[in-house]
PAKOLVEX-363560 format. One record per residue (C-alpha): x, y, z; residue number from 1. Coordinates in steps of 0.5 Angstrom, whole numbers, plus 2048, in hexadecimal, padded with zeros to 3 digits. Layout:
residues N
<pt c1="X" c2="Y" c3="Z" n="NUM"/>
...
end
This chain:
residues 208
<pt c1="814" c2="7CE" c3="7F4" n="1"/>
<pt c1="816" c2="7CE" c3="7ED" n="2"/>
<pt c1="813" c2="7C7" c3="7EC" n="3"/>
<pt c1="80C" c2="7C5" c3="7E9" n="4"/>
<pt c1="80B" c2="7C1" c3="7EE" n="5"/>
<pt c1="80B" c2="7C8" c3="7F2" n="6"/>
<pt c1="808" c2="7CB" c3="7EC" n="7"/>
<pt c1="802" c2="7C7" c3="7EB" n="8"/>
<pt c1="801" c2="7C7" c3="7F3" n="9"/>
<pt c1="801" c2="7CE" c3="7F3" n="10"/>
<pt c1="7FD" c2="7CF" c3="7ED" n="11"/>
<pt c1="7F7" c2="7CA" c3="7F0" n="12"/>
<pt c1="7F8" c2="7CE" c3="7F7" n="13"/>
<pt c1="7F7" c2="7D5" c3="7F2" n="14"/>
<pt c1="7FD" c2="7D8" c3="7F6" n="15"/>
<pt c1="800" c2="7DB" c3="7F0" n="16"/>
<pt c1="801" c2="7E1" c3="7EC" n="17"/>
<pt c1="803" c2="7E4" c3="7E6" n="18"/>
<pt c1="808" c2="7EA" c3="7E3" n="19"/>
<pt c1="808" c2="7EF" c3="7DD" n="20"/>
<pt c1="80F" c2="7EB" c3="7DC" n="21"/>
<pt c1="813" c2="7EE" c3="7E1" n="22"/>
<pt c1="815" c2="7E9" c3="7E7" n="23"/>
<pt c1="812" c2="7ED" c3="7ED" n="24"/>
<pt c1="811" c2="7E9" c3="7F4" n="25"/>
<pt c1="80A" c2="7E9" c3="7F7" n="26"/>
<pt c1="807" c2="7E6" c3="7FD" n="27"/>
<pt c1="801" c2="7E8" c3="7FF" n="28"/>
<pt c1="7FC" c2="7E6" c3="806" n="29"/>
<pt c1="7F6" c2="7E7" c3="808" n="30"/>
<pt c1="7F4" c2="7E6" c3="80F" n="31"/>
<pt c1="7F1" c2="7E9" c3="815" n="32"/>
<pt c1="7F7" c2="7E6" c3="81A" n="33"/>
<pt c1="7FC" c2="7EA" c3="816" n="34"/>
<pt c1="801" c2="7ED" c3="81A" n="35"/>
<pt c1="801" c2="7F6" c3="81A" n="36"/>
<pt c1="809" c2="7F4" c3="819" n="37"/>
<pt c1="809" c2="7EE" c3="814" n="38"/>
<pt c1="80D" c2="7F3" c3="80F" n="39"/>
<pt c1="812" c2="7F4" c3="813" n="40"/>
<pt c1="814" c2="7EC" c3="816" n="41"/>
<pt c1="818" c2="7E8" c3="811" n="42"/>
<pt c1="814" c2="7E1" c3="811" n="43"/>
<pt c1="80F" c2="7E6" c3="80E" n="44"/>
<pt c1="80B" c2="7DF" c3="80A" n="45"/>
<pt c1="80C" c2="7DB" c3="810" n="46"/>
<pt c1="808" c2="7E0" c3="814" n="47"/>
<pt c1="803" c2="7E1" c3="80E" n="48"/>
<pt c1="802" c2="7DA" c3="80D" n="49"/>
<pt c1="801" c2="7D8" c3="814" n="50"/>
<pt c1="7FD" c2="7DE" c3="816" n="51"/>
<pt c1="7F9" c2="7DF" c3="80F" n="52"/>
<pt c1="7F8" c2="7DC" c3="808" n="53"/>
<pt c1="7FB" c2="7DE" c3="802" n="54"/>
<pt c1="7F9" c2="7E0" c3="7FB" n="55"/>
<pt c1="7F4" c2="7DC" c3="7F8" n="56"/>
<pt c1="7F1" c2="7DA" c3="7FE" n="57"/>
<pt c1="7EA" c2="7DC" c3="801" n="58"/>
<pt c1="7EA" c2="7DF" c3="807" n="59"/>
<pt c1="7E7" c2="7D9" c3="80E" n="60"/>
<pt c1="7E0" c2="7DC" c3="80F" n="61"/>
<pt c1="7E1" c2="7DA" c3="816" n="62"/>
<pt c1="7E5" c2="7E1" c3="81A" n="63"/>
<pt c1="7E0" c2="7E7" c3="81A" n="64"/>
<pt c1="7E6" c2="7EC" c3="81A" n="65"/>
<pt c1="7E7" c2="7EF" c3="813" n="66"/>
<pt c1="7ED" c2="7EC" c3="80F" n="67"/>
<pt c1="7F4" c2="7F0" c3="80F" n="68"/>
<pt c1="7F8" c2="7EF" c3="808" n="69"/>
<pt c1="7FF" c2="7F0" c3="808" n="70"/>
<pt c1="803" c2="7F0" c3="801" n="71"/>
<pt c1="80A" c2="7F1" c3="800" n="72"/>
<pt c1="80F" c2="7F1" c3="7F9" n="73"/>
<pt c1="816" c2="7F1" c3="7F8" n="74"/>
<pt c1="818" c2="7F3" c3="7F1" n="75"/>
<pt c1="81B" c2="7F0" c3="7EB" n="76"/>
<pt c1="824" c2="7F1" c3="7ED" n="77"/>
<pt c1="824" c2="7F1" c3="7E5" n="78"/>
<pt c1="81E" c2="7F6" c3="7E4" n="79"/>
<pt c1="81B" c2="7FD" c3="7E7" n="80"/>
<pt c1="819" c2="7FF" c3="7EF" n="81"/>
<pt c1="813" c2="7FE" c3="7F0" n="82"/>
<pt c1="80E" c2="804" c3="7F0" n="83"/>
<pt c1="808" c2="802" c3="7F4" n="84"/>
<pt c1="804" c2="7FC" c3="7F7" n="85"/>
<pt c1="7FD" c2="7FD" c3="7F6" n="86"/>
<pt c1="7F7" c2="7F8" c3="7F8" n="87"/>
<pt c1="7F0" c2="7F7" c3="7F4" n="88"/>
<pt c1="7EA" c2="7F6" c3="7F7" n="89"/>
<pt c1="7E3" c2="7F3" c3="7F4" n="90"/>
<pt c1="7DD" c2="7F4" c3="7F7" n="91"/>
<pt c1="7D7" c2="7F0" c3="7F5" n="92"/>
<pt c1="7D1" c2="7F5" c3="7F5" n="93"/>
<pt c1="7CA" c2="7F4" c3="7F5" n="94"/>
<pt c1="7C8" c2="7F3" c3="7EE" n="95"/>
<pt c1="7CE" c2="7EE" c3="7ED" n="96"/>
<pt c1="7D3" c2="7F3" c3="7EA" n="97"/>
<pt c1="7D9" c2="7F4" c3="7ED" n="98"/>
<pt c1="7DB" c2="7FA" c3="7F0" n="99"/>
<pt c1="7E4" c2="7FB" c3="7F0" n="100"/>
<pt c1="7E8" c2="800" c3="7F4" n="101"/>
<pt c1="7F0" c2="800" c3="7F3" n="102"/>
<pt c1="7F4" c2="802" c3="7F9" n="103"/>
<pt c1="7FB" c2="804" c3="7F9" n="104"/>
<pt c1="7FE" c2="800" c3="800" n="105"/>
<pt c1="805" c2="803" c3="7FE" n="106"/>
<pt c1="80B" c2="807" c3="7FB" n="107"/>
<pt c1="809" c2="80D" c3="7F7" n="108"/>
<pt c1="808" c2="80E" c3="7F0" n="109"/>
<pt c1="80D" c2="80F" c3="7EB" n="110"/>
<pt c1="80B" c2="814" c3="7E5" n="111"/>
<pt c1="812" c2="816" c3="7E2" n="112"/>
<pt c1="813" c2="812" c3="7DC" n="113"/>
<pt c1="819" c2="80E" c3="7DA" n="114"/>
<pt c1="81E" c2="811" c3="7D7" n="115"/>
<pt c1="81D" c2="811" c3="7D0" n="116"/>
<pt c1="824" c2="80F" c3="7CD" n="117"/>
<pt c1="827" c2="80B" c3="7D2" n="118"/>
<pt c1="821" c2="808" c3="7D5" n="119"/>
<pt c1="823" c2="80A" c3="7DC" n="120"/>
<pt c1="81D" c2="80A" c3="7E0" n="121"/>
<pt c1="81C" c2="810" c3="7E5" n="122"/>
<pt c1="81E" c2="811" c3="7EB" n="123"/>
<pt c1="81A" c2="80D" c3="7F1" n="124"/>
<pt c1="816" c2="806" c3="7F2" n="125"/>
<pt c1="819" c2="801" c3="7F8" n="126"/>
<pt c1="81C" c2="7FB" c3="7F8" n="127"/>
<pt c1="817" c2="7F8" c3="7FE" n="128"/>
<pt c1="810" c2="7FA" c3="7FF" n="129"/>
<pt c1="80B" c2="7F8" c3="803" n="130"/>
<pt c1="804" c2="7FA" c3="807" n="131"/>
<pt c1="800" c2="7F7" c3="80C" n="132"/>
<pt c1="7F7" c2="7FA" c3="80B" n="133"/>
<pt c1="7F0" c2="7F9" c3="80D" n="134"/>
<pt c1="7EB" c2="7FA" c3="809" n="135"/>
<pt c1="7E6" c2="7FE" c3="80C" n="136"/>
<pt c1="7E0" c2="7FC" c3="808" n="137"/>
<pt c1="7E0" c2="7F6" c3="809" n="138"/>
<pt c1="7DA" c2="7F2" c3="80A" n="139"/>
<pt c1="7D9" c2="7EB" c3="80C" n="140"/>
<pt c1="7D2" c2="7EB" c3="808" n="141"/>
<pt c1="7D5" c2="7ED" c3="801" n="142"/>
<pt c1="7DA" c2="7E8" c3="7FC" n="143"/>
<pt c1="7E0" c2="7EC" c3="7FC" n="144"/>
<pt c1="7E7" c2="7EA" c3="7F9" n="145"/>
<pt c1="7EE" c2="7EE" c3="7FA" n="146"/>
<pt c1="7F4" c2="7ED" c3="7F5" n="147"/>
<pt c1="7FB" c2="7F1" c3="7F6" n="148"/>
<pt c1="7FE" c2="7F4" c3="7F0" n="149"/>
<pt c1="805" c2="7F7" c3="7F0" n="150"/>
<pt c1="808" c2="7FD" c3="7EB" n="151"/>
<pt c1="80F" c2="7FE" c3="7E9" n="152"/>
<pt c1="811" c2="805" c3="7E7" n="153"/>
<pt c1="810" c2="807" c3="7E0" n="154"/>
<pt c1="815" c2="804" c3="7DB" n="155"/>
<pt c1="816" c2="804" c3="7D4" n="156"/>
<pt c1="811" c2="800" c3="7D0" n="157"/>
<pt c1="815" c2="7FB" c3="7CA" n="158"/>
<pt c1="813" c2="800" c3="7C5" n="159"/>
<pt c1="817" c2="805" c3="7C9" n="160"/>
<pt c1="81D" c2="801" c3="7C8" n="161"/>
<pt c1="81B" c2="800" c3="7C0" n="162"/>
<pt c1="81B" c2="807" c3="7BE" n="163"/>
<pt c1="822" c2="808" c3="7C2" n="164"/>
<pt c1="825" c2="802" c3="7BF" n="165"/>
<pt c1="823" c2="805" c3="7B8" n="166"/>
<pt c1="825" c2="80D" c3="7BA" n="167"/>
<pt c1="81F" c2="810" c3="7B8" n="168"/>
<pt c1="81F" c2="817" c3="7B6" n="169"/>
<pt c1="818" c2="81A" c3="7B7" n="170"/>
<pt c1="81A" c2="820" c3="7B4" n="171"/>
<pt c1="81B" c2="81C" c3="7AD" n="172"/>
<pt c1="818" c2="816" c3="7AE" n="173"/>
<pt c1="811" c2="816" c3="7A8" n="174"/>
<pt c1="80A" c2="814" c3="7AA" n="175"/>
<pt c1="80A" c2="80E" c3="7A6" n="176"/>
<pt c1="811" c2="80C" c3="7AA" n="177"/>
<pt c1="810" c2="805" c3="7AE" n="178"/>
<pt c1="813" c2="808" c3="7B4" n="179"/>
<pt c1="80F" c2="80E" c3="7B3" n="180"/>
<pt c1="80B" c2="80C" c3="7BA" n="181"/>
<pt c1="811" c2="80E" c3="7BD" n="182"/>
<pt c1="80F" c2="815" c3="7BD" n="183"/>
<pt c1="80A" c2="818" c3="7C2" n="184"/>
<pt c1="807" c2="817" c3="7C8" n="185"/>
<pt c1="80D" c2="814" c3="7CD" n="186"/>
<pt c1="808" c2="810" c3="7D1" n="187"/>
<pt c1="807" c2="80B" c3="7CB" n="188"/>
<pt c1="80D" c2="808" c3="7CC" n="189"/>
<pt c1="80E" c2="808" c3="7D4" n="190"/>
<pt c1="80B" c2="802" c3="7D8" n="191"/>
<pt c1="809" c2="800" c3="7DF" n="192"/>
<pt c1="80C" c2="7F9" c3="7E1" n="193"/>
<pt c1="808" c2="7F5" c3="7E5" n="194"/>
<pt c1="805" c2="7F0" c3="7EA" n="195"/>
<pt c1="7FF" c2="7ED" c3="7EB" n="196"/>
<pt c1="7FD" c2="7E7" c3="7F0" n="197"/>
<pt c1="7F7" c2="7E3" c3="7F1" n="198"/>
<pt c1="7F1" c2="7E5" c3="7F5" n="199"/>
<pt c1="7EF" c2="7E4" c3="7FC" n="200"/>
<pt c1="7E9" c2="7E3" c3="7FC" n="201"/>
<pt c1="7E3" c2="7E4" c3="802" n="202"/>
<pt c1="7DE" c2="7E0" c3="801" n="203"/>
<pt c1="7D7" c2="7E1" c3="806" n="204"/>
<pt c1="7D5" c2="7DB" c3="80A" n="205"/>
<pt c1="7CE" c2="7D8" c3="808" n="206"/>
<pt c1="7C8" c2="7DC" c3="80C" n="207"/>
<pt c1="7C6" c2="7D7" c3="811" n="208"/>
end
């Protein structure tokens, strides 16, 4: 709910995530009573809330069974398809360093780069995406967290729209030019939007 009673609550309860400014929807479970099946069923919260907990929560310590994760995203209707949904391990290693792994849960990566004069993206991204996934190195005797991350399709940076605006001709523009930082390399001016959520953390219970 779009109130700071509902905001504060979630903010207490951790559930919340964050976007690079695009309003990407995101929700994400963990849990190992998770159904194989929960992407394609409509009470999709319902069933991760009654079958797992959700972002910012810690994982019960009580079930032996590896925890599953699902996460799904809708895309911004004002903003690009979406390109990938990705999930963010973090490992505790021995010597108190944390070890991270990214693993790509869905969608595919999207190297075209947007138009440069009219800012259309390329072709590709989804609407929807979602993924069910076991961690297959999960240990019970190691702190972990898992956060998901989500990707839009490569879109023009505000500095792409500048240059445009302004009609730069790179042929003539001169070095000293204050737009002269819109000749080179096109990839500068290309950005990813995104969305992060907050952790899921696995905490080992204490050693009897």
């Amino acid at each position: 709910e779009n109130t700071r009673e509902a905001i504060f609550a979630a903010l207490r309860r951790r559930e919340t995530y964050a976007t690079s400014g695009t309003r990407i929807v995101v929700r994400f479970f963990a849990g190992a009573d998770l159904p194989d099946d929960v992407c394609t069923r409509p009470d999709l919260v319902a069933v991760g809330y009654a079958s797992g907990v959700p972002m910012g929560s810690e994982i019960p310590p009580g079930d032996a069974r590896p925890p599953r994760f699902v996460v799904s995203a809708m895309r911004d209707p004002m903003g690009a398809p979406l390109e990938r949904i990705q999930l963010v391990v973090g490992y505790a290693q021995p010597d108190g360093s944390t070890r991270e792994e990214v693993i790509d849960l869905a969608g595919t990566e999207v190297t075209t780069l947007p138009d440069p004069i009219t800012c259309t993206p390329a072709v590709g991204g989804s609407d929807t995406l979602c993924a069910v996934y076991d961690d297959p190195g999960f240990s019970r005797t190691r702190p972990t967290f898992y956060y998901a991350r989500v990707l839009e399709v490569p879109t023009c940076r505000w500095s792409q729209y500048v240059c445009n605006d302004a009609s730069v001709d790179c042929a003539t523009v001169l070095p000293d030019d204050p737009l002269a930082f819109c000749c080179g390399d096109p990839a500068r001016h290309t950005i990813r939007e995104r969305a992060w959520t907050s952790p899921v953390w696995w905490v080992p219970p204490p050693t009897p």
